[in-house]
C-alpha positions as a Markdown table, in Angstrom:
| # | Residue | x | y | z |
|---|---|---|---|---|
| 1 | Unk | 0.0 | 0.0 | 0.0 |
| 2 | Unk | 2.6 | 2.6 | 0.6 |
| 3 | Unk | 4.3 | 1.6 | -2.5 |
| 4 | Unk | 0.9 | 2.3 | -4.4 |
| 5 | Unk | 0.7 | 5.9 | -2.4 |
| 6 | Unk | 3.7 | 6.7 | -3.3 |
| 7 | Unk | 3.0 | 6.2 | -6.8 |
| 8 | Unk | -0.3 | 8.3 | -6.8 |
| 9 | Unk | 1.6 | 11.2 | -4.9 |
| 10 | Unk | 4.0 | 11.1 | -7.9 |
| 11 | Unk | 1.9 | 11.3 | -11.1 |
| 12 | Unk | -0.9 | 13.8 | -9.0 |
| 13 | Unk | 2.5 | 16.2 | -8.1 |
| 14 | Unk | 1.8 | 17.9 | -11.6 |
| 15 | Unk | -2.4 | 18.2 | -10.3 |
| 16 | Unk | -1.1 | 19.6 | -7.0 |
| 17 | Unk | 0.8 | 22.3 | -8.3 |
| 18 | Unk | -1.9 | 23.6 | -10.9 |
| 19 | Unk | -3.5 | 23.9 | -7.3 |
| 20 | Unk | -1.4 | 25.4 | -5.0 |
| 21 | Unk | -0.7 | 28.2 | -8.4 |
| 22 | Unk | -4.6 | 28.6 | -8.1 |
| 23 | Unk | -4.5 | 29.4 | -4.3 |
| 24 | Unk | -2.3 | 31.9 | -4.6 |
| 25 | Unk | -3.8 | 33.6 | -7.5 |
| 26 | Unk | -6.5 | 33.3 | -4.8 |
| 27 | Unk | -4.6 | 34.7 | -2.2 |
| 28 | Unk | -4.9 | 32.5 | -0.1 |
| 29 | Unk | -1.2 | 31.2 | -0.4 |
| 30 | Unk | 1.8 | 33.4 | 0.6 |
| 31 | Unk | 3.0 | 34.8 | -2.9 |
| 32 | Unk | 6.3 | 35.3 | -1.6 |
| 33 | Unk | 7.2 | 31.8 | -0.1 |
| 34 | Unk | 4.3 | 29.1 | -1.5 |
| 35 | Unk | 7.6 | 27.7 | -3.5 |
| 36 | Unk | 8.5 | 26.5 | -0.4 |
| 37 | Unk | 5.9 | 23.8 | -0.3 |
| 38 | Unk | 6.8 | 22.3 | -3.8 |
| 39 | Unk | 10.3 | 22.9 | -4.7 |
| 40 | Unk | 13.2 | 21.2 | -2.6 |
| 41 | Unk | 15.1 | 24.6 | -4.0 |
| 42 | Unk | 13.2 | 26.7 | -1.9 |
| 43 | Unk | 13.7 | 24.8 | 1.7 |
| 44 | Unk | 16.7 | 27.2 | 2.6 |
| 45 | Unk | 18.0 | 25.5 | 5.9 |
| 46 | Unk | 19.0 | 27.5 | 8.3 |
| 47 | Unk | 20.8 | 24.5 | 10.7 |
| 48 | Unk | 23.4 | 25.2 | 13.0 |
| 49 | Unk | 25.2 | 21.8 | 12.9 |
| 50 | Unk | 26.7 | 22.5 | 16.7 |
| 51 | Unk | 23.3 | 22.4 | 18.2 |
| 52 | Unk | 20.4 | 20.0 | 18.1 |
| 53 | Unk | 17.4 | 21.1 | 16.6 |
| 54 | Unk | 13.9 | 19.8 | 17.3 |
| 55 | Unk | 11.3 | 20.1 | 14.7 |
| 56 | Unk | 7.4 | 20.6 | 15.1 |
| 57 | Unk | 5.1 | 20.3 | 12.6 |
| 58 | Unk | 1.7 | 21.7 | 13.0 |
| 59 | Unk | -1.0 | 22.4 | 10.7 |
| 60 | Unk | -2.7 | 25.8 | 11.2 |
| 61 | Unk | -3.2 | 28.6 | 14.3 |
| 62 | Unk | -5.0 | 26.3 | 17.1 |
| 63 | Unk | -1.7 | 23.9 | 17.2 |
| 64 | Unk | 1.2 | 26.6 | 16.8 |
| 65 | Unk | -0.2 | 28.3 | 19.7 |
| 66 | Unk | -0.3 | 24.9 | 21.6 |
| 67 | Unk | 3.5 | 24.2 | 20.9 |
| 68 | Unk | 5.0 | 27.7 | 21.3 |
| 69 | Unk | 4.4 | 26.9 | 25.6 |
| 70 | Unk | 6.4 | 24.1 | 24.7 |
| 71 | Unk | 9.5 | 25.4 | 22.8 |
| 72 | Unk | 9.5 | 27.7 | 26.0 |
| 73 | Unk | 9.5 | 25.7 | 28.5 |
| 74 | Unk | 12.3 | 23.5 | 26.4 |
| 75 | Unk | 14.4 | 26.5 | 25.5 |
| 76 | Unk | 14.6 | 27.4 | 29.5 |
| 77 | Unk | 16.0 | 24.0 | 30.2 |
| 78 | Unk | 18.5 | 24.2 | 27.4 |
| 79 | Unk | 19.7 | 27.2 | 25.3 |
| 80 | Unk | 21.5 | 25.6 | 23.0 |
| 81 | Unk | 18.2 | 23.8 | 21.0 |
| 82 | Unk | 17.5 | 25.4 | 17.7 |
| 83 | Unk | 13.8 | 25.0 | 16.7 |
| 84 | Unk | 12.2 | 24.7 | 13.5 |
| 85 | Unk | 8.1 | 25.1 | 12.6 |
| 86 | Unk | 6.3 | 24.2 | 10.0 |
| 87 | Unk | 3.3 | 25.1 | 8.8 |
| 88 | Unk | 0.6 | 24.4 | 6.3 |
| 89 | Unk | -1.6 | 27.6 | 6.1 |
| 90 | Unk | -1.1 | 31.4 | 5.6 |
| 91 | Unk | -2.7 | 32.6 | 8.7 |
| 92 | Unk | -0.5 | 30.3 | 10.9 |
| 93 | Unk | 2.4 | 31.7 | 9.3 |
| 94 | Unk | 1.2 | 35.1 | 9.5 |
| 95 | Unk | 0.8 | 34.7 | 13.2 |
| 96 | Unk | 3.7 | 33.4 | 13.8 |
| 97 | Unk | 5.8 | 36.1 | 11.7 |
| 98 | Unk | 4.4 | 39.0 | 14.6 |
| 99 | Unk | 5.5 | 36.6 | 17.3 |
| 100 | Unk | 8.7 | 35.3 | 16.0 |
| 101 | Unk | 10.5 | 38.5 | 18.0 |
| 102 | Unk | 10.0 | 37.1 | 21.1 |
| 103 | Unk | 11.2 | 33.7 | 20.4 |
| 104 | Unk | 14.8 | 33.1 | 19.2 |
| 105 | Unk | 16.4 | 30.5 | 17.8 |
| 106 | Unk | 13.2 | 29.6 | 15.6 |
| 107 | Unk | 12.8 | 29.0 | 12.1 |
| 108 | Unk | 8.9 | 28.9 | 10.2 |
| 109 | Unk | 9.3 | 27.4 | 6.7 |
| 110 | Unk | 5.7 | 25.8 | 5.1 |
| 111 | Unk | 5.4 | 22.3 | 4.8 |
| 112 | Unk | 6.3 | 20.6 | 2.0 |
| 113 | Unk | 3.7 | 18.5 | -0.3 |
| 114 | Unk | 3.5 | 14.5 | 1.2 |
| 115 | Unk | 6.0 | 13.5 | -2.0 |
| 116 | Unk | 8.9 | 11.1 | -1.2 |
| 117 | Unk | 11.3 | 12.9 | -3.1 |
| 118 | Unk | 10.4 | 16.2 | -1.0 |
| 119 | Unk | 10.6 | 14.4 | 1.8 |
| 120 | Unk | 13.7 | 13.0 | 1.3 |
| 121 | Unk | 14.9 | 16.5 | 0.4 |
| 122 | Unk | 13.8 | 18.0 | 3.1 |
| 123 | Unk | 15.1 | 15.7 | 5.6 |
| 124 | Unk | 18.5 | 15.5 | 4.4 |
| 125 | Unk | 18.9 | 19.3 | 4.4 |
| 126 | Unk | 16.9 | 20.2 | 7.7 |
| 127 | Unk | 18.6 | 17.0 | 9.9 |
| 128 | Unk | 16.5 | 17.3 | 12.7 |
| 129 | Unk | 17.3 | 15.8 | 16.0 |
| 130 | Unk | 13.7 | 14.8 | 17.3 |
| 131 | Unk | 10.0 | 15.7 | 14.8 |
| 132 | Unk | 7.2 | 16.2 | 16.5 |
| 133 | Unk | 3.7 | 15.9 | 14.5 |
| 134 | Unk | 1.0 | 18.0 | 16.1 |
| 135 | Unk | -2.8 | 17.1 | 16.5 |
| 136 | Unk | -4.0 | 15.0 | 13.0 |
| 137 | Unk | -0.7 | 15.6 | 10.8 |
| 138 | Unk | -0.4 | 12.2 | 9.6 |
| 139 | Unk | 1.8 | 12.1 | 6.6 |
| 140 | Unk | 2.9 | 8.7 | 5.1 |
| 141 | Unk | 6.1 | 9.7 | 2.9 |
| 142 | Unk | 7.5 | 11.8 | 6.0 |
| 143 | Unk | 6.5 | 9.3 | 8.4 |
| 144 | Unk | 8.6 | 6.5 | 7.1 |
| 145 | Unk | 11.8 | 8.8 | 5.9 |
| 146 | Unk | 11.8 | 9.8 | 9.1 |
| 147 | Unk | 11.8 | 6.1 | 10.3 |
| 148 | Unk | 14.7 | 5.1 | 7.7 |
| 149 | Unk | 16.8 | 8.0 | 9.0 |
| 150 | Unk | 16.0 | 6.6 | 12.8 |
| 151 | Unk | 15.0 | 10.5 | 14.2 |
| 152 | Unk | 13.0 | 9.8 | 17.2 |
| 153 | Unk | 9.3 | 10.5 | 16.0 |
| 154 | Unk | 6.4 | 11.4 | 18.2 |
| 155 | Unk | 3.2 | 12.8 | 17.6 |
| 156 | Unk | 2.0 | 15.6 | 20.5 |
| 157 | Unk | -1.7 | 16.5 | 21.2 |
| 158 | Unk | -2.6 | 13.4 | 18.5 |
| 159 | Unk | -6.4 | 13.7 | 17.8 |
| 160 | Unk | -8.0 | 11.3 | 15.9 |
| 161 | Unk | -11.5 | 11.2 | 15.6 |
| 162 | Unk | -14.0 | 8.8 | 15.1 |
| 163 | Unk | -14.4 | 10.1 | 11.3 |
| 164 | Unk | -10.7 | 10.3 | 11.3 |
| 165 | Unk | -10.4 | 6.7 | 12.8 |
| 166 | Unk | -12.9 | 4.8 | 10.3 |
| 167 | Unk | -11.1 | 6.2 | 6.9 |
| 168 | Unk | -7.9 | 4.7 | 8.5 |
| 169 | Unk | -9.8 | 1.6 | 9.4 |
| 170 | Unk | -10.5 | 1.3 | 5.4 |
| 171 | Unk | -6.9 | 0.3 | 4.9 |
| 172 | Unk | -6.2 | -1.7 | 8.2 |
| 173 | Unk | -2.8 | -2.8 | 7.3 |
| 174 | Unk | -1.3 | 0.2 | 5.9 |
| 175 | Unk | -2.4 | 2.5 | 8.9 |
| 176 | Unk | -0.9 | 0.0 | 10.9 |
| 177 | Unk | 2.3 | 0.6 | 9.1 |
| 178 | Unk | 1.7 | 4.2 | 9.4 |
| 179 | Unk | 1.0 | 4.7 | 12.9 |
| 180 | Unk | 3.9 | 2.0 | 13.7 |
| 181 | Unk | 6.3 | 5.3 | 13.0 |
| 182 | Unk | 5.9 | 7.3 | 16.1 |
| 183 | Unk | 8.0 | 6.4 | 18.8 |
| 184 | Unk | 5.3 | 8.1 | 21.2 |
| 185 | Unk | 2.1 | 9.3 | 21.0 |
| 186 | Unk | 0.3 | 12.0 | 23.8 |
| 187 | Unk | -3.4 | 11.9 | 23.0 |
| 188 | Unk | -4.9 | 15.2 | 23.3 |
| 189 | Unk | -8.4 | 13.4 | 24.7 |
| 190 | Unk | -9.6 | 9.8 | 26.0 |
| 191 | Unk | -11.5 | 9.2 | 22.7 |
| 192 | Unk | -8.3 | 9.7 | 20.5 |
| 193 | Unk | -6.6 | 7.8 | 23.1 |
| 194 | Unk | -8.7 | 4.8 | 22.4 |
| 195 | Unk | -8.6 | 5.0 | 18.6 |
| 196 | Unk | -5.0 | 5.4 | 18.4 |
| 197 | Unk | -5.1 | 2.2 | 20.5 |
| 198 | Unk | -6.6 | 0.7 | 17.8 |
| 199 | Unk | -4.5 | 1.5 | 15.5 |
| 200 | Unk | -1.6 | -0.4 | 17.5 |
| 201 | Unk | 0.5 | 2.4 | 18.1 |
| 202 | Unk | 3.7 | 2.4 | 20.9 |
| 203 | Unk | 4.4 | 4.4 | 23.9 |
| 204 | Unk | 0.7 | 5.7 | 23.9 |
| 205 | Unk | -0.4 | 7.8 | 26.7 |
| 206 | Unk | -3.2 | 10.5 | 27.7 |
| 207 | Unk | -2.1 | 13.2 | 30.1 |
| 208 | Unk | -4.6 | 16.2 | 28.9 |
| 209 | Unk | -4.9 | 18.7 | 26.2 |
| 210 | Unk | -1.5 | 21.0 | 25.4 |
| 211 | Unk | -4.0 | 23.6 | 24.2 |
| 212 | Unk | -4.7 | 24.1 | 28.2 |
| 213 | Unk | -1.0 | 24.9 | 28.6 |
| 214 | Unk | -1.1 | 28.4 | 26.1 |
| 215 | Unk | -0.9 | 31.6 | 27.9 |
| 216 | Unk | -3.0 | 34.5 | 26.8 |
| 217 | Unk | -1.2 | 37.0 | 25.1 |
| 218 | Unk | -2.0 | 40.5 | 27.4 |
| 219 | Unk | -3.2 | 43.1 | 25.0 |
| 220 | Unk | -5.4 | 46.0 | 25.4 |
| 221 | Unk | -7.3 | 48.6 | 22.8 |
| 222 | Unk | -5.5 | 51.9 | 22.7 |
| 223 | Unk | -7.1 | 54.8 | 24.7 |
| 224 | Unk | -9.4 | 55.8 | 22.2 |
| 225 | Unk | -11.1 | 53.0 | 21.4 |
| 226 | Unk | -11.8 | 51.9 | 24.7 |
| 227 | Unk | -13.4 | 55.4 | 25.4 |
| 228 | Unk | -15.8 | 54.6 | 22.5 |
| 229 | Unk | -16.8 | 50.9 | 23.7 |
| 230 | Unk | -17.4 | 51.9 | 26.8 |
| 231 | Unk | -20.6 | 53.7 | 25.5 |
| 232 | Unk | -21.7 | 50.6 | 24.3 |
| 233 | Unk | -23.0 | 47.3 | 25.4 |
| 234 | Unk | -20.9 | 45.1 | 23.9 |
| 235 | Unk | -20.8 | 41.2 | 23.0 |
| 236 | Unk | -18.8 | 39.3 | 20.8 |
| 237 | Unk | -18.7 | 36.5 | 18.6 |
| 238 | Unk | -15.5 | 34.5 | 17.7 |
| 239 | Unk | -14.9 | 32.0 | 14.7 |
| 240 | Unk | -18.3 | 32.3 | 13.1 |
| 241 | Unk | -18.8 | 30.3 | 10.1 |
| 242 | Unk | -20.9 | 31.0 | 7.2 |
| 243 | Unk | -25.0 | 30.7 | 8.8 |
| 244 | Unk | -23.5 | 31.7 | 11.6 |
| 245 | Unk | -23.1 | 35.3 | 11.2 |
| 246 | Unk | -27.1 | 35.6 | 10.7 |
| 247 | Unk | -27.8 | 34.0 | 13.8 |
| 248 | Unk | -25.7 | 36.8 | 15.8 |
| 249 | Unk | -27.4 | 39.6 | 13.6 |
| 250 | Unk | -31.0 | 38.2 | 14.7 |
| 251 | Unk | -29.5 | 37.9 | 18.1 |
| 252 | Unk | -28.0 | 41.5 | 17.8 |
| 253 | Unk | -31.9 | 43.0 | 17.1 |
| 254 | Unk | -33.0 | 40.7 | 19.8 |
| 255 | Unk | -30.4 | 42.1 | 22.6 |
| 256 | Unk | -31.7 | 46.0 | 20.7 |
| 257 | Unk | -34.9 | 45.3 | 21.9 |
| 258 | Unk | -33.6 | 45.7 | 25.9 |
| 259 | Unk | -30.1 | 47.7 | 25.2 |
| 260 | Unk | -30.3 | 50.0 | 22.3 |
| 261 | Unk | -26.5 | 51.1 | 22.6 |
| 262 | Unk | -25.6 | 47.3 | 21.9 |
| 263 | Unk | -22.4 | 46.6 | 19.8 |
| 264 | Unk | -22.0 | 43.3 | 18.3 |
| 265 | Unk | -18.6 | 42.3 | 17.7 |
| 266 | Unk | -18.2 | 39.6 | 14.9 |
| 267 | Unk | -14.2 | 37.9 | 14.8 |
| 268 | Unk | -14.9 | 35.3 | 11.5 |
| 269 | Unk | -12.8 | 32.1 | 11.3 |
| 270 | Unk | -11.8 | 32.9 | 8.0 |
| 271 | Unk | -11.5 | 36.8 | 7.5 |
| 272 | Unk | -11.6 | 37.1 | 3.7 |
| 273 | Unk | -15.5 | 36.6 | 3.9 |
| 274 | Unk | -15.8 | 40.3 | 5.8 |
| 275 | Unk | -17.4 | 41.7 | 3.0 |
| 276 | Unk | -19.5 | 39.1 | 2.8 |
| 277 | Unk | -20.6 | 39.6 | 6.0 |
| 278 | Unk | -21.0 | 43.2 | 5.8 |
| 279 | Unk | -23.0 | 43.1 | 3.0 |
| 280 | Unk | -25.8 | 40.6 | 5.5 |
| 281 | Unk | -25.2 | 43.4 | 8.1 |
| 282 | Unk | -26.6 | 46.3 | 5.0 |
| 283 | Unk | -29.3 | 44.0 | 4.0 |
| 284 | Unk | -30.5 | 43.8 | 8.2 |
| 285 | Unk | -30.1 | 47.1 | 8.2 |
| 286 | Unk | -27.5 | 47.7 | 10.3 |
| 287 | Unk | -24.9 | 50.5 | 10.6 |
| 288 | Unk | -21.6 | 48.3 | 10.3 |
| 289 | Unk | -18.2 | 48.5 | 10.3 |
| 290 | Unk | -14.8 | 46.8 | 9.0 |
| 291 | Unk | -12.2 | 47.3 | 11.3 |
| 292 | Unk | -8.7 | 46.8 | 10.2 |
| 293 | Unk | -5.2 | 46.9 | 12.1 |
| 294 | Unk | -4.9 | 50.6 | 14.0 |
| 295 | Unk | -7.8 | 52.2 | 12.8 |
| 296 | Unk | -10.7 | 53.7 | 15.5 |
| 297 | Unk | -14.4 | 52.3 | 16.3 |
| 298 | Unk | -17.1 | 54.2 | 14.5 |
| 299 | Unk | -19.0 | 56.4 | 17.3 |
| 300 | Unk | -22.3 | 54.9 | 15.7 |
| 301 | Unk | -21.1 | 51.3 | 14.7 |
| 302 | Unk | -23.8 | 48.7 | 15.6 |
| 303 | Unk | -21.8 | 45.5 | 14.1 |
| 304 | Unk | -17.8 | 45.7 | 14.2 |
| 305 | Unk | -16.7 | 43.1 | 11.6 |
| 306 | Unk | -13.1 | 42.6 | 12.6 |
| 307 | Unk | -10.2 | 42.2 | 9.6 |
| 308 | Unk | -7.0 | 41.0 | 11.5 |
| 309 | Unk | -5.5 | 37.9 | 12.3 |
| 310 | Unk | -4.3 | 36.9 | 15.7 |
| 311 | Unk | -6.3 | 39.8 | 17.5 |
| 312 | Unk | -8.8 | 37.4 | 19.8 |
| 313 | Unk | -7.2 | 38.1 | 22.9 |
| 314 | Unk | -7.6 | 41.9 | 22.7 |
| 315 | Unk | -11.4 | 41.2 | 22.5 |
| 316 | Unk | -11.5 | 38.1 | 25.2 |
| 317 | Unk | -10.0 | 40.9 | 27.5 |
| 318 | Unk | -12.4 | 43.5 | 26.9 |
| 319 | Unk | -15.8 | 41.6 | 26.0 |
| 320 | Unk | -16.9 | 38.7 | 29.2 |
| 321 | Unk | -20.0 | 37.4 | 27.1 |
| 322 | Unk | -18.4 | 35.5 | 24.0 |
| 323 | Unk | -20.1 | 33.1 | 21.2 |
| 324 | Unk | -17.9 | 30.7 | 19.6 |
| 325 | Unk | -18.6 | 29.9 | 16.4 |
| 326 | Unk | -18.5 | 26.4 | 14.3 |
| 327 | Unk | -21.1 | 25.5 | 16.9 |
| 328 | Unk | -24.7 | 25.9 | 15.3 |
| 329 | Unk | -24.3 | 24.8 | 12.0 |
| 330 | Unk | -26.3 | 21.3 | 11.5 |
| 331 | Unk | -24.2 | 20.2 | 8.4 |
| 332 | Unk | -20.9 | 21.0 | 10.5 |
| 333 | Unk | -22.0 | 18.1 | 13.4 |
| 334 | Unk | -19.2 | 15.6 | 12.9 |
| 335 | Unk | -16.4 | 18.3 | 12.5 |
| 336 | Unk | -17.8 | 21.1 | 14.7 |
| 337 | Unk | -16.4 | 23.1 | 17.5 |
| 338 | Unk | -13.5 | 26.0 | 17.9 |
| 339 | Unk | -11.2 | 26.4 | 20.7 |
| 340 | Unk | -12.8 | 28.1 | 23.4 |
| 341 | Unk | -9.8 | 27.7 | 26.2 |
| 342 | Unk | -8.5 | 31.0 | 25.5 |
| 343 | Unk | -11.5 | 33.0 | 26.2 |
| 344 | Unk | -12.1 | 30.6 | 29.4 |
| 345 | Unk | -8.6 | 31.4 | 30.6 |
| 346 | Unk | -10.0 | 35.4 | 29.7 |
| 347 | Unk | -12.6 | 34.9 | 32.1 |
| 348 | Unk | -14.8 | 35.1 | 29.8 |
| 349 | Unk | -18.9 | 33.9 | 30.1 |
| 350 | Unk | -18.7 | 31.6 | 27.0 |
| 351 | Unk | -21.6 | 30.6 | 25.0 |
| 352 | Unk | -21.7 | 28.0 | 21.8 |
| 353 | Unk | -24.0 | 25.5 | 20.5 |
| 354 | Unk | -24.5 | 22.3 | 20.2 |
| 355 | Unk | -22.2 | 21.3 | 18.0 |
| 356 | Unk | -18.7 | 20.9 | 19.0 |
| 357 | Unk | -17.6 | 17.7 | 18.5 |
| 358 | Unk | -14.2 | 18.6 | 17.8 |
| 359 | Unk | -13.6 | 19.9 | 21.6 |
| 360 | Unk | -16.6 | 17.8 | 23.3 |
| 361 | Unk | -13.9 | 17.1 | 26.3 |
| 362 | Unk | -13.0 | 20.8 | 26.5 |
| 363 | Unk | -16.6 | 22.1 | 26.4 |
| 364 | Unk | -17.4 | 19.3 | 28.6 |
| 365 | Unk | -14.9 | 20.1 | 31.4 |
| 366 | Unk | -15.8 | 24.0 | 31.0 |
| 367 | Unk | -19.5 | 23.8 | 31.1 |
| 368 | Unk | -19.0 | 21.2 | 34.8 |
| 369 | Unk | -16.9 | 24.6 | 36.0 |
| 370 | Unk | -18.9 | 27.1 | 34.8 |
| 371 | Unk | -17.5 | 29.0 | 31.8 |
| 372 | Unk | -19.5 | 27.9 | 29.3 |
| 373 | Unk | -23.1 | 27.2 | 28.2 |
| 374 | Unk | -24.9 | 25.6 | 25.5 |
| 375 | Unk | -27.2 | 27.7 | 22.8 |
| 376 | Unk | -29.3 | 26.2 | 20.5 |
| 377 | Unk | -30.9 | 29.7 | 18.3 |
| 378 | Unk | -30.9 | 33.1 | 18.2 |
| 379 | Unk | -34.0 | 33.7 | 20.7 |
| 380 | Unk | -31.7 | 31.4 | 23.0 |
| 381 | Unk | -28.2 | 33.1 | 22.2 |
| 382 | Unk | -29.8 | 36.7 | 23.0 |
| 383 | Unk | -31.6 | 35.8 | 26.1 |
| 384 | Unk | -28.3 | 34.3 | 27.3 |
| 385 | Unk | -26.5 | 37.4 | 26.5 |
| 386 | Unk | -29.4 | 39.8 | 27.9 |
| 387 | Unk | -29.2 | 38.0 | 30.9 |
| 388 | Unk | -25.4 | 38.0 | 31.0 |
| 389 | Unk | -25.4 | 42.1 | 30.7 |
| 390 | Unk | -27.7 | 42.4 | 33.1 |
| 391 | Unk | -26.1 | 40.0 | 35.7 |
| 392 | Unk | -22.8 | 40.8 | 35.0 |
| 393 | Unk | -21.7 | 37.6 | 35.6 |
| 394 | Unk | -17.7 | 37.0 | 35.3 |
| 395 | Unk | -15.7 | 33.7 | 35.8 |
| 396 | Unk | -14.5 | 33.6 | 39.3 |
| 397 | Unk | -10.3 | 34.2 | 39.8 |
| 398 | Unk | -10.1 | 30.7 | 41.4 |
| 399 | Unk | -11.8 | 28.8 | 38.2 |
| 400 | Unk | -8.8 | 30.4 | 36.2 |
| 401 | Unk | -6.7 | 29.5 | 38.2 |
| 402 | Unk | -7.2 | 25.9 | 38.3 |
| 403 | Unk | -7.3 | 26.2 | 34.4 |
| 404 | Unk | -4.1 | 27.9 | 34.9 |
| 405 | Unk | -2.4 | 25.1 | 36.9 |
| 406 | Unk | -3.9 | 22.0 | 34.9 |
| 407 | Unk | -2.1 | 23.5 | 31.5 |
| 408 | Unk | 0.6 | 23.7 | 33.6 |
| 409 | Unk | 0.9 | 20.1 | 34.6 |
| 410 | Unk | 0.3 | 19.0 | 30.9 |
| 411 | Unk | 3.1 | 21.3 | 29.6 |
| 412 | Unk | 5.7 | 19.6 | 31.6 |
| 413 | Unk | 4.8 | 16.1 | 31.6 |
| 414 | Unk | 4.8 | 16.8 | 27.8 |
| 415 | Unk | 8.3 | 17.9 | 28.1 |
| 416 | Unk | 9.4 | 14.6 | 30.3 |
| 417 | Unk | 8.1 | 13.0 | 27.9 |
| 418 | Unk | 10.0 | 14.8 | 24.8 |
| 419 | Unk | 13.0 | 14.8 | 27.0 |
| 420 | Unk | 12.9 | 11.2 | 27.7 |
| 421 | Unk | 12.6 | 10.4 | 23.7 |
| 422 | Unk | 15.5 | 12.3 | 22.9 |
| 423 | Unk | 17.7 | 12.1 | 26.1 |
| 424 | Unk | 18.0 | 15.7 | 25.8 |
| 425 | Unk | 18.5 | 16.4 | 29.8 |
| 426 | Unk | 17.4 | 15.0 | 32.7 |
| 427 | Unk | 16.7 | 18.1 | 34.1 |
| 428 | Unk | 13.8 | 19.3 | 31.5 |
């Protein structure tokens, strides 16, 4: 079987790059560096040879913000460790470019298409000491290069859901094979525990979510703009999907009803559809606003459609009632759900729907503390949020804390663990 993938990933390399050409006539590929992903040409290694380097592979936003805790907690142990991150999408990278200052010694470079020439490429140029495959990154052709070069291989915060599970089960033997790579797997949650069980991997263990170990980033609206929202009531909604977004607008004229200096803040999953939002927001008849990077709230804005990446936490710190998107859409069941521990860890009231299969353990664990509650419409969503503004209800210090403390415990277990693959130091 991995013969016959191999095969296909060769004669579809031509099909693959007609695509990845597309997507950035699309923009939705970095024109500057998409060569990265499909010429070996391109990989520019930046390896100091004197100095181990540890590589992490993870797909978009959600898991670079669940490793950079990580590469932190390693680099205090030991200076000398050279880090390199790749990346599949644009926004990840983006993200990471603002935040690169503050971290040293790492590299970003995209992933490379799942060829076994680019793999071998890759591998023989970048050298890395120890790769580390974050949440669902399961790719064959690296997977077993990795193996035939003997780099200790583990997958961190491995999710693999039911969905994910049964199209592996389709080729029993070959995922078998596959999953026979990693030298040790961390589960991210008891349910991807037990499939990876399944799937007969080594050195399997469960010992909590790494996305519980990310620290919010501090930051604050300038002076200006807070004066303006503090005229308002104000709500917002994170990681909307498309149907989403008319929900919070029937909401919004629902919550208008009681508070007629509302302001509905909308953050979308995927910001190149803010005009398309904006254009719902004209046809409900609502005075809106696009809001880009350093530019000031409309005095009279009603919906605040927000056009930046990697802001969230600036709106977590200011907002305490927060909707989290990829939650209420029907067709969405099996894949639903968006990371709602930052806004938790925020203090944030959080509200979603039902929906959210992705992060059932983390919604389940945050409703049983109190940070969260389940929605199921617009009448619902608005009544929660009318009652929230009224109440003023805010997640105790001590519920944090405990948040706090658990992501703690994960972070450096996961290290141990790390550590004990790679013998880096005892002491880590």
């Amino acid at each position: 079987m991995l013969r016959v993938y191999r095969i296909l990933t060769f004669f579809l390399f031509p099909l693959f790059l007609i695509l990845i050409y597309l997507r950035v006539i699309l923009n939705k590929e970095d024109i500057l560096r998409y060569k990265e992903k499909i010429f070996s040409s391109s990989f520019k290694p930046n390896r100091n040879n004197d100095r181990k380097l540890i590589w992490f592979h993870a797909s978009s936003i959600g898991e670079l913000l669940s490793i950079l805790p990580l590469i932190k907690e390693i680099k205090n142990s030991d200076r000398t460790i050279n880090f390199l991150i790749t990346t599949v999408t644009l926004s990840s990278a983006q993200l990471l470019e603002k935040r690169l200052d503050k971290y040293q010694d790492i590299t970003h470079r995209y992933f490379p298409l799942d060829t076994k020439n680019l793999a071998e490429k890759f591998l023989d140029m970048w050298k890395p000491d120890l790769a580390c495959f974050v949440d669902s990154e399961i790719w064959p052709n690296f997977l077993f290069e990795i193996k035939k070069r003997k780099i200790p291989l583990s997958l961190i915060n491995g999710r693999i859901t039911k969905k994910t599970f049964n199209r592996w089960k389709i080729f029993p033997f070959f995922s078998k094979q596959v999953f026979d790579n990693f030298d040790l797997c961390l589960a991210s949650s008891e349910e991807s525990k037990s499939n990876l069980s399944e799937l007969n991997v080594k050195n399997l263990k469960h010992i909590g979510n790494l996305k519980f170990s990310v620290k919010n980033k501090i930051e604050k609206f300038d002076a200006q703009n807070i004066k303006i929202l503090d005229n308002f009531k104000v709500w917002c909604n994170s990681s909307t999907h498309k149907g989403e977004e008319l929900i919070v607008l029937k909401a919004h004229s629902e919550i208008k009803r009681i508070y007629n200096n509302v302001l509905t803040i909308i953050v979308p999953r995927h910001i190149n559809r803010v005009n398309y939002i904006k254009n719902l927001s004209d046809k409900c008849k609502l005075n809106c606003q696009i809001l880009n990077d350093n530019e000031t709230i409309d005095k009279d804005v009603e919906i605040l459609i927000i056009n930046s990446f990697g802001v969230l936490s600036k709106y977590y710190a200011y907002c305490k009632s927060i909707f989290i998107g990829k939650s209420l859409i029907k067709k969405l069941e099996l894949v639903g759900g968006q990371n709602p521990i930052e806004a938790a860890k925020a203090g944030c009231k959080i509200f979603h729907g039902p929906y959210v299969y992705n992060f059932k353990e983390i919604y389940s664990l945050l409703n049983s503390y109190g940070f969260a509650e389940e929605v199921n419409n617009e009448k619902d969503l608005s009544r929660k949020i009318i009652q929230n503004f009224q109440n003023q209800e805010r997640v105790e210090k001590k519920q944090i804390d405990l948040l706090n403390i658990y992501g703690e415990s994960i972070l450096k277990q996961t290290v141990v663990e790390l550590n004990n693959l790679m013998k880096i130091d005892e002491n880590i």
